[in-house]
C-alpha positions as CSV (number, residue, x, y, z in Angstrom):
1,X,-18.2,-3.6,-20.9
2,X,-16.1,-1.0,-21.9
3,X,-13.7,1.1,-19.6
4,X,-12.1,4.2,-20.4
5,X,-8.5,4.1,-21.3
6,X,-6.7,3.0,-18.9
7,X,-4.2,0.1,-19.4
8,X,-3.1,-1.2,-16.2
9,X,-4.1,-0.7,-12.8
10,X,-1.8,-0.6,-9.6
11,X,-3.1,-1.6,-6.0
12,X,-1.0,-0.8,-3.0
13,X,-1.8,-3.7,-0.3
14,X,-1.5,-2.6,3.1
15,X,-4.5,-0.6,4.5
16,X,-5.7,0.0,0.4
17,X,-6.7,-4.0,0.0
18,X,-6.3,-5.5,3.2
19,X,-6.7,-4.3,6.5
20,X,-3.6,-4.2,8.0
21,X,-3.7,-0.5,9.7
22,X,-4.8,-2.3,13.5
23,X,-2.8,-5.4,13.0
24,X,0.6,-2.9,12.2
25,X,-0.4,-0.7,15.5
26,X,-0.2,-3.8,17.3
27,X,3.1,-4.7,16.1
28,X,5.1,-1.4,16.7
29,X,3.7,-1.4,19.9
30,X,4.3,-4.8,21.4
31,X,7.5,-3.7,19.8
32,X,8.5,-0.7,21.6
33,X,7.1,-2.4,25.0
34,X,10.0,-5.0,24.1
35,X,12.2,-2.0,23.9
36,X,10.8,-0.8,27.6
37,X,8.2,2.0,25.7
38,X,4.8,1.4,27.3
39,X,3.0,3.5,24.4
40,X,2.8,5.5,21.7
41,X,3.8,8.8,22.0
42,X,1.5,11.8,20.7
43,X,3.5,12.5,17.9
44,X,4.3,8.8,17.2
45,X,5.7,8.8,13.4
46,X,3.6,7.9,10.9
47,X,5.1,4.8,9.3
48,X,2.1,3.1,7.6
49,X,3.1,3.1,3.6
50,X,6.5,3.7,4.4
51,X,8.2,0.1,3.9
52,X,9.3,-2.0,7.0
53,X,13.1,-0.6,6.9
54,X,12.3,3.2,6.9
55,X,9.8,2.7,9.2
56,X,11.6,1.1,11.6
57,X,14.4,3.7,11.5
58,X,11.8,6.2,12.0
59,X,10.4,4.7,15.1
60,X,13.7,4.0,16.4
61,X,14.8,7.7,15.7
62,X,11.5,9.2,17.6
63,X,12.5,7.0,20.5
64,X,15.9,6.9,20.6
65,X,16.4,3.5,20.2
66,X,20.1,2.7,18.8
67,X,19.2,-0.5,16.9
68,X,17.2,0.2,14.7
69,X,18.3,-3.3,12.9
70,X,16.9,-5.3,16.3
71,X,14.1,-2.9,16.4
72,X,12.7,-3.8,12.7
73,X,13.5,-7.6,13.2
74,X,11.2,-7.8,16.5
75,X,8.8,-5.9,15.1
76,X,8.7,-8.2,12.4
77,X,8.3,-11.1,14.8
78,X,5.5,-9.7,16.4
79,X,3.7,-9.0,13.1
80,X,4.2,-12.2,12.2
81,X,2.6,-13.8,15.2
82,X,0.0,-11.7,15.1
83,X,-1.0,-11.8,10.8
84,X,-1.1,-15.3,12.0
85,X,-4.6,-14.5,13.8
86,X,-5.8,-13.7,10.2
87,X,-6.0,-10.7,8.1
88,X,-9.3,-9.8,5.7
89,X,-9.6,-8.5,3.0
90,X,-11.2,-5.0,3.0
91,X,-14.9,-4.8,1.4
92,X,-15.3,-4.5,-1.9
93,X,-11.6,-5.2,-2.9
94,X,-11.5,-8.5,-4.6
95,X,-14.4,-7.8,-6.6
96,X,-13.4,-4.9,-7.7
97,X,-9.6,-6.1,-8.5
98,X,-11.4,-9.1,-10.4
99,X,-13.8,-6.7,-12.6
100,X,-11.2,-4.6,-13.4
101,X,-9.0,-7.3,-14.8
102,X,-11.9,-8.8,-16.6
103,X,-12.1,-5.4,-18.2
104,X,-8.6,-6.5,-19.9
105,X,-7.0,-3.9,-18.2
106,X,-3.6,-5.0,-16.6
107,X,-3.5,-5.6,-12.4
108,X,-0.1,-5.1,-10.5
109,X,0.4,-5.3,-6.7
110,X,2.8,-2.3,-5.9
111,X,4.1,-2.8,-2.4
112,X,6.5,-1.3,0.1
113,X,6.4,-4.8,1.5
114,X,8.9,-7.6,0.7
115,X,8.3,-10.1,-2.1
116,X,7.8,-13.1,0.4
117,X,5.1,-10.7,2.4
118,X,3.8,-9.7,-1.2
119,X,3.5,-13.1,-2.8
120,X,1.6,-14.9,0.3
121,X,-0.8,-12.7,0.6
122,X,-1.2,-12.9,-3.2
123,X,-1.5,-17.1,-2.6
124,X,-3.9,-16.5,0.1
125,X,-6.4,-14.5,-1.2
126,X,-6.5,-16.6,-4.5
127,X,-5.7,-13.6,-6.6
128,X,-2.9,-14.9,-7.9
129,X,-5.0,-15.3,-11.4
130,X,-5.4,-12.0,-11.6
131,X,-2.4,-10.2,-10.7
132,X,0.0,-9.6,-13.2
133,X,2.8,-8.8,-11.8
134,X,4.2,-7.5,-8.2
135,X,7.0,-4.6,-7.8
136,X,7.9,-4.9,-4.3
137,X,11.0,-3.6,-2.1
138,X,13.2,-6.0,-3.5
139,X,12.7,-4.3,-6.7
140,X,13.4,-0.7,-6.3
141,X,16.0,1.7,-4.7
142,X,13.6,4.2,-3.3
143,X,9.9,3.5,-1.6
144,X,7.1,5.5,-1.9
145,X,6.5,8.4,-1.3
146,X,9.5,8.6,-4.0
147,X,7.8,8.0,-7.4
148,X,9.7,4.7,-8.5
149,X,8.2,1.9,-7.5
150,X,4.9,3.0,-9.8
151,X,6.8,4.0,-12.9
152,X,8.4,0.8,-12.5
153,X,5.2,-0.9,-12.5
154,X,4.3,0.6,-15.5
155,X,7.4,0.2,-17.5
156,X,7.1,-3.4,-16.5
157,X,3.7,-3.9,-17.6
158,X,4.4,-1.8,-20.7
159,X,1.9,1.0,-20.3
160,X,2.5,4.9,-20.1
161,X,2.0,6.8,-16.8
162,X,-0.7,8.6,-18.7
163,X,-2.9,5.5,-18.9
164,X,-2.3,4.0,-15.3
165,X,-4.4,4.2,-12.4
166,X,-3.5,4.0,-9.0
167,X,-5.1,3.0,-5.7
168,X,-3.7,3.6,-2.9
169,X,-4.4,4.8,0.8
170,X,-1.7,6.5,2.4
171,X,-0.2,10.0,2.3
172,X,3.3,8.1,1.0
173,X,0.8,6.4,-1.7
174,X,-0.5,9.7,-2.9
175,X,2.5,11.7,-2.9
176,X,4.2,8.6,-5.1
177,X,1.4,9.0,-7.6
178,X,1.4,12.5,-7.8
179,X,5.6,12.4,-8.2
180,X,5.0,9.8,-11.1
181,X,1.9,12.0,-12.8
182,X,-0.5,9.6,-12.4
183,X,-3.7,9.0,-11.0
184,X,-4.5,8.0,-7.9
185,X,-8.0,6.9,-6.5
186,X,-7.3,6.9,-2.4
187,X,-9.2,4.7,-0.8
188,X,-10.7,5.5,3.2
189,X,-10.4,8.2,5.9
190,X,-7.2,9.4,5.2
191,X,-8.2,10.0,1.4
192,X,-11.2,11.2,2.2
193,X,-9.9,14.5,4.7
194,X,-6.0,14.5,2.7
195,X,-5.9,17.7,1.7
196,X,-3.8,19.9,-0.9
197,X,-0.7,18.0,-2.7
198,X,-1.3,15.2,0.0
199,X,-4.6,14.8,-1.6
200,X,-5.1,11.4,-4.1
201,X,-7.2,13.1,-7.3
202,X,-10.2,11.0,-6.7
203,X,-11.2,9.7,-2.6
204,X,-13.8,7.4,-1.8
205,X,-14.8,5.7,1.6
206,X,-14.1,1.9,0.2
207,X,-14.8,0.0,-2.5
208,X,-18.3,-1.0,-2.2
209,X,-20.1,-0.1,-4.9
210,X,-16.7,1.2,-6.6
211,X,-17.1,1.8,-10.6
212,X,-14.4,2.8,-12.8
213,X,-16.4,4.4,-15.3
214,X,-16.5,7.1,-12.8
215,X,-13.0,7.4,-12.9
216,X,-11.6,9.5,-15.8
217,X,-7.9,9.7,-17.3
218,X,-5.6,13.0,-17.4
């Protein structure tokens, strides 16, 4: 079967090919109770996307909580304890990571997440035939929404923005693609009602019955 002309392919993990949008919740806000905040508050930053550090310098900001350093190792603990419980994938993912790479185009994990975090979810799934290659925190100086960590991804797999596809689903994910020019399929409710230059270029509900011929380069 023949694709169009794309040449690699970059998935963001959390909430675009596992579900980790409840478990995360969870965490900040066993978190904050640990910090004496009973719940969120209406405006409650949006962190999702964001990487563990800024996020947990945003929630300690909103809350006024002078450790953010304590805040983001607790919070860690608590999502530690509670990924423990299991996390799925989300429908449709890993067969439509595997059919893409059977296509012989390229498949990268781009991650705000650590390489440890990155790696074992990589080993758990059993995609670790698949993937080639990971560009986690570890490997950038600036998370998304800042543009690197996806032209670094496709420096490292050798292919030009212009060929890459993203997919991604947060408003940090879009905006990164967007900054590095290239395109982005969002995946779920936040793709779907993301509006304006928060918008991905493409927005579907998952990836059930996903098919990349529908999916057309620059």
């Amino acid at each position: 079967m023949t694709y169009p002309k794309f040449s690699a392919a970059f998935f963001d993990l959390d909430g675009t090919l596992i579900d980790t949008g409840p478990p995360h919740q969870a965490a900040e806000l066993a978190t904050l109770q640990v910090f004496g905040v009973d719940a969120f508050s209406e405006d409650h930053p949006d962190t999702f996307g964001h990487g563990d550090v800024p996020g947990s310098r945003m929630v300690a900001d909103h809350y006024g909580i002078d450790d953010p350093e304590a805040l983001l190792n607790e919070y860690l603990r608590q999502w530690k304890r509670i990924a423990a419980e299991g996390i799925d994938l989300l429908p449709g993912a890993e067969s439509t990571v595997r059919t893409i790479a059977a296509s012989g185009i390229k498949v990268a994990l781009v991650t705000s997440g650590e390489r440890p975090y990155a790696e074992g979810f990589i080993k758990m799934t059993g995609l670790d035939d698949v993937f080639t290659m990971s560009v986690t925190a570890a490997e950038v100086s600036n998370l998304k929404p800042h543009p690197e960590p996806y032209l670094k991804a496709a420096k490292l797999v050798g292919a030009e923005p212009s060929a890459c596809l993203i997919f991604e689903d947060s408003i940090a994910g879009f905006r990164a693609a967007r900054a590095a020019e290239i395109l982005c399929v969002g995946v779920g409710d936040v793709a779907l009602s993301a509006e304006g230059d928060d918008a991905p270029d493409m927005a579907i509900s998952s990836f059930v019955g996903f098919d990349i011929t529908n999916v057309r380069p620059h």
